[in-house]
N, C-alpha and C positions, 0 to 999 in steps of 0.2 A: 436299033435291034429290038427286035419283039421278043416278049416273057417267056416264049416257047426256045427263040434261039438263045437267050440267055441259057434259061435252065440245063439244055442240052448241049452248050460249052462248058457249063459248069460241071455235068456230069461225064464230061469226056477229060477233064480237067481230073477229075478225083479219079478215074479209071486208070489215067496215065501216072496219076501218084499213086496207084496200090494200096488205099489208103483201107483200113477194115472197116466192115458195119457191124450193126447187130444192138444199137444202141437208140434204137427205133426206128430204123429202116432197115432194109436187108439189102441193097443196092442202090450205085451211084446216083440214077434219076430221080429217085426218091430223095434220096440225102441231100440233094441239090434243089430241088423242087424247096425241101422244109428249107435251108439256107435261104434260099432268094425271096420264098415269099416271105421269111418270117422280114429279112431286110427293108424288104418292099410295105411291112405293115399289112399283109394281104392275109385272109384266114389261110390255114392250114389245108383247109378240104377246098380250097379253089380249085374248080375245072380247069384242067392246063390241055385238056384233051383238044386235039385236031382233027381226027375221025370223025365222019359226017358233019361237022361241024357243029358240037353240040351248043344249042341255045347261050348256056351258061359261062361258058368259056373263053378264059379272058387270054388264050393263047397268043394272041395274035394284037395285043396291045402294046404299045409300045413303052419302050421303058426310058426314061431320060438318062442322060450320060452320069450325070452326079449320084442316080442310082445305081449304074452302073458299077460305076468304083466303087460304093458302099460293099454292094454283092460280091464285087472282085475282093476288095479287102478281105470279108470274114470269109470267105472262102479260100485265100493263103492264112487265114490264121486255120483255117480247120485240116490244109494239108500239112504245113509246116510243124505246128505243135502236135498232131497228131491225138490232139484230145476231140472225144464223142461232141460230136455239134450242141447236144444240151448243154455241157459244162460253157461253151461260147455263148448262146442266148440265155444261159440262167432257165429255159424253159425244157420241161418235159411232159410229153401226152401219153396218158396211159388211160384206154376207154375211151377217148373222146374230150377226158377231163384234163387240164392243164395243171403242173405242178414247178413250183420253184423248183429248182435243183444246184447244186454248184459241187467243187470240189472235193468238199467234207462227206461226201454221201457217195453210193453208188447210182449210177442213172437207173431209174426205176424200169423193167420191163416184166416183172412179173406174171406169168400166166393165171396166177389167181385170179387178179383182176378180172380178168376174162369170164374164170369161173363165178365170180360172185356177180358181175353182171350180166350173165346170158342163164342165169337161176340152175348153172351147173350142180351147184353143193345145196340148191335148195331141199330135194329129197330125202338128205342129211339134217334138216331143221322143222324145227315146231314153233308150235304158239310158247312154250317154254323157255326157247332160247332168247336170251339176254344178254348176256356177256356175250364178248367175244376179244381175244388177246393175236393182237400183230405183232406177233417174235420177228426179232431183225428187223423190225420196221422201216429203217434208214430214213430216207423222206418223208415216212409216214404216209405215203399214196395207199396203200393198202388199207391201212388204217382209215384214212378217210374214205375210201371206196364202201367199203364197208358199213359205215357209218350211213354214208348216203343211201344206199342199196336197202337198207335193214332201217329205218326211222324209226324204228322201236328199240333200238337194241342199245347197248352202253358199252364202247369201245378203250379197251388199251394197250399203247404202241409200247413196244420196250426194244430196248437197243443199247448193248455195251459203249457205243460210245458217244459222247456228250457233243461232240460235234452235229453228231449226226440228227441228235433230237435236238438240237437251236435247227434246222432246217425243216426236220418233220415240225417243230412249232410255227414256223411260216403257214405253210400249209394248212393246218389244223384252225388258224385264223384267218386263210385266205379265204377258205369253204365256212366261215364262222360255226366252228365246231365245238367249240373250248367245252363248251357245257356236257356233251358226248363223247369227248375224247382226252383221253387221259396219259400222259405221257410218260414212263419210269425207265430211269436209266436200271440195268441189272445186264449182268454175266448172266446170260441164259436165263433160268427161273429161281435164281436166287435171290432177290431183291425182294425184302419183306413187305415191299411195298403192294406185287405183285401178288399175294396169300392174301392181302387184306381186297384184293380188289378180283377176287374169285370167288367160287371155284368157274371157270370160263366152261361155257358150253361150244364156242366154237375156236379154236388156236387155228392158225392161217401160220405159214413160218416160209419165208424164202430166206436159208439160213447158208451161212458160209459152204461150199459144197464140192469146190473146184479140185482135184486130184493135184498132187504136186508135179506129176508128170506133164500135167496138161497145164498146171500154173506155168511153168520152164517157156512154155510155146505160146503164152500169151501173144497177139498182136500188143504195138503203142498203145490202144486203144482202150483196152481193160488195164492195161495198168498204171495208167493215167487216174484209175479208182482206186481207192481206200481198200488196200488186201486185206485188210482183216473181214472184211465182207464178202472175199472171194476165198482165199486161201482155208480149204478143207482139210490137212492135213497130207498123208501117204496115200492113204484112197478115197479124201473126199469125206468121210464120214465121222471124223472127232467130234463136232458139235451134235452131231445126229444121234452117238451114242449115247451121249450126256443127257439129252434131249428126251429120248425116249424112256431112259430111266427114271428122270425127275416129274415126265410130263403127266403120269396117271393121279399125282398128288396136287394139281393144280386144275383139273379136268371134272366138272358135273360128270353124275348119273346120264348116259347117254350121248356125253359128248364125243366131239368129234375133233381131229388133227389132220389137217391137209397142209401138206411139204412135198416143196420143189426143189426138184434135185438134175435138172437141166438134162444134159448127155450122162448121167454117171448111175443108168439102171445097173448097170452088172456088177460095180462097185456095192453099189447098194444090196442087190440079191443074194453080193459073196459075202457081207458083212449080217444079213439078218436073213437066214435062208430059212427061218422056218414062222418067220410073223407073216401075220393073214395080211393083206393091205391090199385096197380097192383102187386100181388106175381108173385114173377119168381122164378123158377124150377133149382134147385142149385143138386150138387150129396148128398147135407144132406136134399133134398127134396122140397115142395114147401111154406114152414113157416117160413123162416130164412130170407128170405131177400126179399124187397118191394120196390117198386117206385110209387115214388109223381111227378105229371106235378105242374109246377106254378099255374097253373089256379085249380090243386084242393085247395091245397095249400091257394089261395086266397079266394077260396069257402066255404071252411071251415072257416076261419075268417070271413067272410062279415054276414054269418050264424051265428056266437055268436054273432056279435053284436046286431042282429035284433030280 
């Protein structure tokens, strides 16, 4: 059997079990593709292409039978248990960048990252900016993207639960960051630890955000994750509320707040229908993710009280 017909049993294999994605792929060939190679020890971005037959392409190699079963294996653990393929290899890619992952965390697929590396949210930053705080950090990838992207800058992850930063500490030491990246457990921006290490000029927050309605309809697949990192409340936005009350007291002179809030615009528009907020244009479009200045942030409050 060759690498091409493997992958392509494998992905006919996951079609016939209905199994969900969204967990860094978005379809069976794909999910099967990272399965086999990651088996095979083969990089992620190998050519598997057949079309013209590009130079690079290891489509048509053959694969021996003991690899075989390997790939057969993890691949009934990945339909049967119905957990995201990262929580099986421990691995996840976000940017290019590789990151530990396991069960304590959610699998990281952020659009920020995106943002921070294709100089999305640059326009929003100066020679000024120093700080920067990764609310929900979970694995901390954001956190270290950040860090990497910005080499000048001095980064901290914060995350309710203690699980989840022993995983973002993996990470933070895998990228050897220790010295740039600072870790504090805190319920949202309570943690006094978080006051002494501000006021941040940039907050990034992929924050719990999921509607209960839409929690109900989960596939296996997300809820095989830590809900306290998905579950949003009634419409998605209890932590958002908190968030934006507390965040103009932790925020510099001209900073900035960018939060992701996935499919849940209209939740979001019916919960704060009169804050100013800047969409930006991600490759899942222009409705997934927003930035707040302080001073809207402030506007918005000084407006309810009055």
């Amino acid at each position: 059997m060759t690498l091409i017909e493997l992958i392509e049993s494998s992905a006919q294999q996951l079609t016939n079990a209905q199994v969900s994605f969204g967990h860094g792929t978005s379809n069976a060939f794909d999910e099967a593709a990272w399965l086999v190679l990651w088996t095979l020890d083969l990089p992620l971005d190998t050519s598997v292409e057949t079309l013209e037959d590009p130079p690079d392409s290891k489509a048509n190699m053959p694969v021996a039978p003991a690899d075989i079963a390997r790939a057969a294996t993890l691949l009934e653990a990945r339909i049967t248990s119905r957990k995201p393929a990262a929580y099986l290899t421990r691995e996840a890619w976000l940017q290019g960048m590789a990151f530990y992952v396991d069960e304590r965390c959610i699998v990281p697929r952020s659009l920020i990252a995106e943002l921070l590396v294709n100089g999305g949210l640059d326009y929003w930053l100066n020679e000024s900016t120093q700080a920067v705080l990764d609310l929900c950090t979970g694995n901390g990838s954001l956190a270290v993207v950040a860090a990497v992207v910005y080499p000048e800058v001095v980064v901290t992850g914060s995350d309710l639960s203690a699980d989840a930063l022993a995983v973002a500490l993996i990470n933070v030491r895998k990228y050897a960051l220790q010295d740039r990246v600072a870790l504090i457990e805190s319920d949202g921006l309570e943690a006094p630890g978080l006051q002494q290490r501000g006021p941040f000029d940039l907050i990034v927050c992929n924050p719990p955000y999921v509607n209960a309605q839409s929690m109900s309809e989960l596939p296996p697949e997300y809820l095989a994750e830590p809900q306290l990192a998905l579950a949003g409340g009634a419409d998605g936005m209890d932590f958002i509320r908190r968030l934006f009350t507390d965040a103009p007291g932790h925020m510099a002179d001209g900073a900035v707040l960018v939060l992701e809030i996935g499919n849940e615009r209209d939740h979001f528009e019916a919960a704060f229908p009169d804050l100013s907020v800047v969409w930006l244009q991600t490759s899942a479009g222009e409705d997934q993710v927003l930035l707040l200045t302080r001073e809207a942030l402030r506007a918005s409050a000084e407006k309810k009280k009055s």
